[in-house]
N, C-alpha and C positions, 0 to 999 in steps of 0.2 A: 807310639805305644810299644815298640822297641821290639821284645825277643816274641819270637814267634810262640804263643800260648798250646801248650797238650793238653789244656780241659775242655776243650771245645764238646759240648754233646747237642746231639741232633736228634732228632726226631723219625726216625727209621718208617717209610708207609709201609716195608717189608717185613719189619717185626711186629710193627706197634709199636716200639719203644721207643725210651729218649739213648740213645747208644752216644758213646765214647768216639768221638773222630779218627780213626787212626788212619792214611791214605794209604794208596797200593804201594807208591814209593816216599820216599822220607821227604818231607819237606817240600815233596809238588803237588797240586792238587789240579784233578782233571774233572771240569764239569761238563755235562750236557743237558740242553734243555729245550726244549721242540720249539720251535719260532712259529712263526703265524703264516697260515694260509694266504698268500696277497692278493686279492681281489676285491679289496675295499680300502677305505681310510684306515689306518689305526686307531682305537680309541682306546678307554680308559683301562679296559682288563686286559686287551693286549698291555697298557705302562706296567699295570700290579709286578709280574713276575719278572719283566727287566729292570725297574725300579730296585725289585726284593735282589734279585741277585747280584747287580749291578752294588750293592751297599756290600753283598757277601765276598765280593770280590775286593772291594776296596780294603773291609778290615783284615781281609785274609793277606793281600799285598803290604799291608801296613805293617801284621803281626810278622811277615818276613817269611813268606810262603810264596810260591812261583806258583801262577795259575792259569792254565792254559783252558781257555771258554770257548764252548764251541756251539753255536745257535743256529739251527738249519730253517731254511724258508721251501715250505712247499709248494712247489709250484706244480707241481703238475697234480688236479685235481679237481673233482666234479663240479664246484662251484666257478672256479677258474676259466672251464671250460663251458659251463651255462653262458657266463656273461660273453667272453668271448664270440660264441654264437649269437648270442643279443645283440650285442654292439658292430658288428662284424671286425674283427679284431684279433688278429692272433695272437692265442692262448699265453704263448711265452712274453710276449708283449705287455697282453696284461700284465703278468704278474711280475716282471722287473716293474713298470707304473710302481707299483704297489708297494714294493719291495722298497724300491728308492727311496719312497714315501714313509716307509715302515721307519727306517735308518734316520731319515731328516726329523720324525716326529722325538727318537730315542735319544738324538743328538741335542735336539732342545730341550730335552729333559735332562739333560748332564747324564745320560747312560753312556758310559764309556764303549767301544764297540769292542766284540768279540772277539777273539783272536781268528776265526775262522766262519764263516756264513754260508755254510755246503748248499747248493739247491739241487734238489733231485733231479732234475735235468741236465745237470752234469757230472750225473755223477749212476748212469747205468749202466755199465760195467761192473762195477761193483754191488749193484745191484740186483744185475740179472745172474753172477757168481753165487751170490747167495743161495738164489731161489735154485738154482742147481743142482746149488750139493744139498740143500734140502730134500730134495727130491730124491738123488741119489743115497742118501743116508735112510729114507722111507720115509720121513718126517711131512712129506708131500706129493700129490699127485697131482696131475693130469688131468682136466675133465673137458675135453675140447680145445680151446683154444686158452684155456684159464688155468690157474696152479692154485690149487690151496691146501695151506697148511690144516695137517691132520693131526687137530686137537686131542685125542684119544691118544697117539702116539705118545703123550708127552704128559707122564702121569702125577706129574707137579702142576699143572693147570689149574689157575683162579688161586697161586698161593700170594699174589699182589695183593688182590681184591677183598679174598674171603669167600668166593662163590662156589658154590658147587657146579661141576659139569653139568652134572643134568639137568638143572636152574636155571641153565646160561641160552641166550638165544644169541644168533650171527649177530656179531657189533658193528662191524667195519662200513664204508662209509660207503656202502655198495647195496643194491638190493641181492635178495637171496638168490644165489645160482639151483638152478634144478640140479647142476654135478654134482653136489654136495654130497657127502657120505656121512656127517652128520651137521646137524643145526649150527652146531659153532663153529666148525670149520671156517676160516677166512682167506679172502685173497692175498695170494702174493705176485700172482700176474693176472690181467685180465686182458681178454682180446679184444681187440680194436674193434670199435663201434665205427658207422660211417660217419667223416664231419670230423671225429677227433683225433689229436696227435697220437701219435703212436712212435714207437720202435722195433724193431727187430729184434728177435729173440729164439733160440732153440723152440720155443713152440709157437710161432707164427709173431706176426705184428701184434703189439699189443703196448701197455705201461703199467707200473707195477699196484696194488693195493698200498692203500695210505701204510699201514704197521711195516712192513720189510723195508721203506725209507729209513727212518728213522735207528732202526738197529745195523744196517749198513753202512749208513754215513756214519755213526758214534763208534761204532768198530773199526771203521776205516781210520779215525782222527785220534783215537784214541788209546784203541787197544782193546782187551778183552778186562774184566774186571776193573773198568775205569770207577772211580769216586763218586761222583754224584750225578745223578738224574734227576731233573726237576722238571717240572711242567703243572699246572692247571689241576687241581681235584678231581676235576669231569676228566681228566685224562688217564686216571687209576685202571678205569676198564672203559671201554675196552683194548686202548692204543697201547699202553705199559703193559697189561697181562701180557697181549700178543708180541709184545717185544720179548721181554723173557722169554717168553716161550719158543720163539723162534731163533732167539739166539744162540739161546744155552743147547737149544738141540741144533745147533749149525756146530759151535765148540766145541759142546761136548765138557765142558771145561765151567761150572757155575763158580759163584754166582757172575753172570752176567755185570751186573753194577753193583757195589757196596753197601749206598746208600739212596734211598730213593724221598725226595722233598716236595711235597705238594703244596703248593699254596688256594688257600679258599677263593672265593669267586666274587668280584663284584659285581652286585645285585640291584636293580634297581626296581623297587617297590616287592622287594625280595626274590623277583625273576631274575635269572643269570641276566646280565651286559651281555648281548653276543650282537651279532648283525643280521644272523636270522634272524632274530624279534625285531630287529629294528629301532631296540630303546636301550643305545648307546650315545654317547656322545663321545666326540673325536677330540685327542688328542690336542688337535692345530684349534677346536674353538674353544679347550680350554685355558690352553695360552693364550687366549685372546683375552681372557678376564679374569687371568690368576698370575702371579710371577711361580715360575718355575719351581721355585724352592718351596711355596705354599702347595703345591700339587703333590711333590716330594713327601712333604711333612701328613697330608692325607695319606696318602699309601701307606706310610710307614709308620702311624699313629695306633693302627690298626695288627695284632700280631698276623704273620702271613699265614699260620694256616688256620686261622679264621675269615668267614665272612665279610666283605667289607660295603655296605648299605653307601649307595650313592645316592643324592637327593639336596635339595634347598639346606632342609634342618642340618644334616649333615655335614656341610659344608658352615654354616653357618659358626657352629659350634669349633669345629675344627680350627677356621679361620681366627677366632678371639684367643683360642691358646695359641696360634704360630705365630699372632703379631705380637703375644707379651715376650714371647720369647726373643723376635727380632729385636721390639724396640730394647730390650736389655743390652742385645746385642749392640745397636746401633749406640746406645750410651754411653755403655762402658770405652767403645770404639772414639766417640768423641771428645768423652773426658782423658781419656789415654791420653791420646794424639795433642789436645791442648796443654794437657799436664807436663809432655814427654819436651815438647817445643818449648817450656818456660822453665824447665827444672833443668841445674849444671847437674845435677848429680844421674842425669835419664841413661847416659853412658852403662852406668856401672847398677842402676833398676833394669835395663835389659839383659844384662849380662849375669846375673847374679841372682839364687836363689830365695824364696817367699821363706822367711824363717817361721817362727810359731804367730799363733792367733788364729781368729774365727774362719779365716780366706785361707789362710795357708790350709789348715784342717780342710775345708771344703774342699779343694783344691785334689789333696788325697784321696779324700772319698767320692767324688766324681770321677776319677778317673776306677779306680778301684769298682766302682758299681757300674759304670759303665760297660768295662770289661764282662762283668760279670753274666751282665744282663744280654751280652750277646754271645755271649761262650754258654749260656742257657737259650737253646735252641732259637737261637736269632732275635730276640724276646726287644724287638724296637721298643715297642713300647714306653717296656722300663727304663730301655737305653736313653731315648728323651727327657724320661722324667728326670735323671741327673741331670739336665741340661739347665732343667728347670729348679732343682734346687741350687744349682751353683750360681743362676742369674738372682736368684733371689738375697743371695749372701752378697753377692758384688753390686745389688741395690741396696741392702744396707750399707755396705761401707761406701759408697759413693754418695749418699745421702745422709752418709751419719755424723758429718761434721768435719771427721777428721783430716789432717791436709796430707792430702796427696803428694807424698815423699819418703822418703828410704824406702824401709822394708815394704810400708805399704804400697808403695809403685809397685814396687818387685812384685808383689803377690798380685797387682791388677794386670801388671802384663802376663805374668803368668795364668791369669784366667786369660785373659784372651788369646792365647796361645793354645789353651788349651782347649776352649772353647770356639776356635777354628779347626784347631785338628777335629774335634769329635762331631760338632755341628757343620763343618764344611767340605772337609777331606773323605770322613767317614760315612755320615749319613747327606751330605748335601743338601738337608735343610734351608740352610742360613747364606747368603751370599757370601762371596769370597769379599766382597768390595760391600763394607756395611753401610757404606750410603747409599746405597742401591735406594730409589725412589720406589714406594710403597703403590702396586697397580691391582689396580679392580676394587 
């Protein structure tokens, strides 16, 4: 897809808007996006937003943009440390388990790995700096052995979300401290309980609340005013408010992030996938009964910040459009290849451009809408459905008689050219290898 595109527009959860892409610096782009708690399997809404960004990443490399991705794993935290205690097992133990596991599940998904995977456990120094000069700038107190940030301080609060202060109750992933000075106030350190890990810190042993992770590692890796923040819908409030928030009053220096990207949730029987509820399904067993690239084409069927409905039906439906598109794929693939091997003139059909007619045209306008459809706020969707009108022009001429030579080669290999770049390269859909055998 050649020169790097400037219409890109996004979808701002900051303004509302659909906003104009422009990065901090020309032609690099810095993302961050919260990674997953490890104390369990991975499943399917953990894939959604490494699926979603993992494609973002690819057409952004493609268009000729340097992008440096940074996904942090939390490890140190209350569910972490339940199981831990359950199992007898130490905490950090778990959650590498998990993490490893996290990586291998992402890996067989074709999710390319991030440039950088920070986990809060190594990274408090940095985080206990934070909560310091928080403290010393007034932005936080002291209440015993715990620090929280003082939402009142910071009189742009809930401008993420939409909330009002006085509307808002303590979100964080903590029960309410009696220190509190008001309801919303939240942790950025809390003191060591007995049984759990802890660290050392200017105000006694303790480790940090979940929100001051997260804005410590992305300013650590990134900078201040980095590009894009993304994460989870349910992450708007109250994890993203309290990063802002404690960011921009650490700098001093807004906005914080540029752009902030949420993607909707998948739901099943329209309750969120989580592992609290317990009605997810993992990662590793639906690799067990789907090929890789059909799970792909589920995610990404779906635009990401809408809701995406897991279930039989679903799957069902999903499954009858990703195999017409494969088997086009796998035909055009066959007839090529047989055509290419018995034609003297295959040479100079791969080398040589699709001049005019029905495919050459398609040809233009799939690539053309394609573009389009992802430079309009990541909009897969649409982006597929070129996929699917251009297989259906490459099943007429493959079926319409004509012989398979000159110009017309030319213009079949140029579909499949083309429809690797965008179906394998870009969205990873479709296998690199089209004889890939059809599983589950």
């Amino acid at each position: 897809m050649g020169d790097r595109s400037e219409s890109l527009r996004i979808t701002n959860t900051l303004t509302r808007q659909k906003e104009a892409f422009i990065p901090r610096d020309p032609g690099r782009v810095s993302i961050y996006t919260c990674g997953v708690t490890p104390y369990d399997e991975s499943h399917l809404g953990h894939a959604r937003p490494a699926v979603f960004f993992d494609v973002v990443r690819r057409y952004m490399t493609l268009q000729g943009w340097q992008v440096c991705y940074v996904q942090n794993f939390t490890d140190v935290d209350d569910k972490i440390i339940a199981r831990s205690q359950r199992e007898g097992i130490p905490a950090l133990e778990i959650s590498r388990r998990y993490a490893d596991e996290y990586l291998a599940a992402m890996d067989a998904l074709g999710v390319r790995r991030a440039d950088v995977y920070p986990k809060v456990s190594e990274h408090m120094p940095v985080i206990i700096e934070m909560v310091a000069k928080l403290v010393e700038k007034g932005h936080a107190y002291v209440s015993g052995g715990d620090v929280y940030f003082a939402v009142e301080s910071f009189p742009a609060y809930g401008k993420l979300s939409g909330q009002r202060l006085e509307d808002m109750i303590a979100g964080a992933r903590v029960e309410v401290g009696d220190g509190k000075r008001h309801p919303a106030d939240f942790a950025l350190w809390k003191a060591a309980r007995p049984g759990e890990p802890f660290w050392e810190s200017p105000w006694g042993p303790g480790r940090p609340g979940w929100h001051i992770e997260c804005s410590a590692m992305s300013l650590h890796y990134l900078g201040n005013h980095f590009d894009i923040h993304g994460g989870g819908v349910d992450l708007v409030f109250p994890h993203h408010e309290n990063e802002i928030a404690q960011s921009e009053a650490y700098t001093g220096d807004a906005p914080f992030v540029r752009y902030w990207l949420h993607n909707g949730l998948v739901t099943t029987k329209t309750e969120k996938m989580s592992k609290s509820l317990g009605n997810f399904i993992t990662v590793r067993a639906l690799l067990q009964e789907y090929p890789v690239e059909f799970i792909r084409y589920f995610l990404l069927a779906v635009h990401y910040r809408s809701q995406l409905e897991f279930g039989p039906d679903a799957l069902i439906a999903a499954r009858r459009g990703w195999e017409r598109l494969l088997l086009g794929w796998q035909e055009l693939s066959r007839r090529l290849d047989l055509a290419l091997s018995n034609s003297v003139g295959a040479t100079a059909a791969t080398e040589s451009e699709p001049a005019a007619g029905p495919l050459a045209e398609a040809l233009r306008s799939a690539r053309g809408s394609f573009g389009r459809a992802m430079e309009d706020d990541w909009n897969t969707p649409v982006a597929i459905s070129t996929l699917f009108e251009l297989t259906r022009t490459v099943n007429g001429v493959l079926h319409g008689g004509a012989a398979l030579e000159g110009e017309n080669l030319a213009a079949l290999v140029a579909a499949r050219d083309l429809m690797r770049e965008l179906g394998v390269v870009v969205l990873g859909i479709l296998p690199a290898d089209p004889r890939k055998a059809l599983k589950g």
